[in-house]
C-alpha positions in Angstrom: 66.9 11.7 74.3 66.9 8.9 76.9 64.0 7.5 78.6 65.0 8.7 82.1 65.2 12.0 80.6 61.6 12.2 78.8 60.5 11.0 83.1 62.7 13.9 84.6 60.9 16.2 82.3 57.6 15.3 83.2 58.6 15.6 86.8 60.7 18.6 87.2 61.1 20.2 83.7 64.2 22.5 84.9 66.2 19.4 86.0 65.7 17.8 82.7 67.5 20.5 80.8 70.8 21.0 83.7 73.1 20.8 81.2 71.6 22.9 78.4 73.2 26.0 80.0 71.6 28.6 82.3 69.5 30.3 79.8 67.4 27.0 79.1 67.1 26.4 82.5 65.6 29.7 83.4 63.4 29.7 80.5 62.1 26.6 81.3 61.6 27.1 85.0 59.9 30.4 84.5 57.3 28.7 82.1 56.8 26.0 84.8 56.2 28.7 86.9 53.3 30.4 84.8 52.0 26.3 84.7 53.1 23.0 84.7 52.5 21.8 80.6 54.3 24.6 79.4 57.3 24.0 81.2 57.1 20.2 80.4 56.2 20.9 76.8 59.6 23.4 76.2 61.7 21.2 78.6 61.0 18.3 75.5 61.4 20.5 72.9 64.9 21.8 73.9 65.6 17.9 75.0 64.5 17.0 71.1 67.0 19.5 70.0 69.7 17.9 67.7 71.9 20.8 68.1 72.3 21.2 71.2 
């Protein structure tokens, strides 16, 4: 997980997680929806992933 990633995340958590396929992206733009640190806080989490 790169820097510029971890500063993506904080500033547009669905961006951050592009290419993580269309499921993480949803999931994490319907959390940022409901509020902005739970977005962040699974856009990291699936960033911090080692299997993906």
């Amino acid at each position: 997980m790169s820097i510029w990633r971890v500063i993506v995340s904080i500033f547009f958590p669905p961006i951050a997680v592009f290419d993580k396929g269309c499921g993480s992206i949803i999931i994490v733009f319907l959390l940022t929806l409901c509020g902005w640190v739970p977005g962040v806080i699974a856009a990291l989490v699936i960033l911090n992933n080692p299997k993906s």
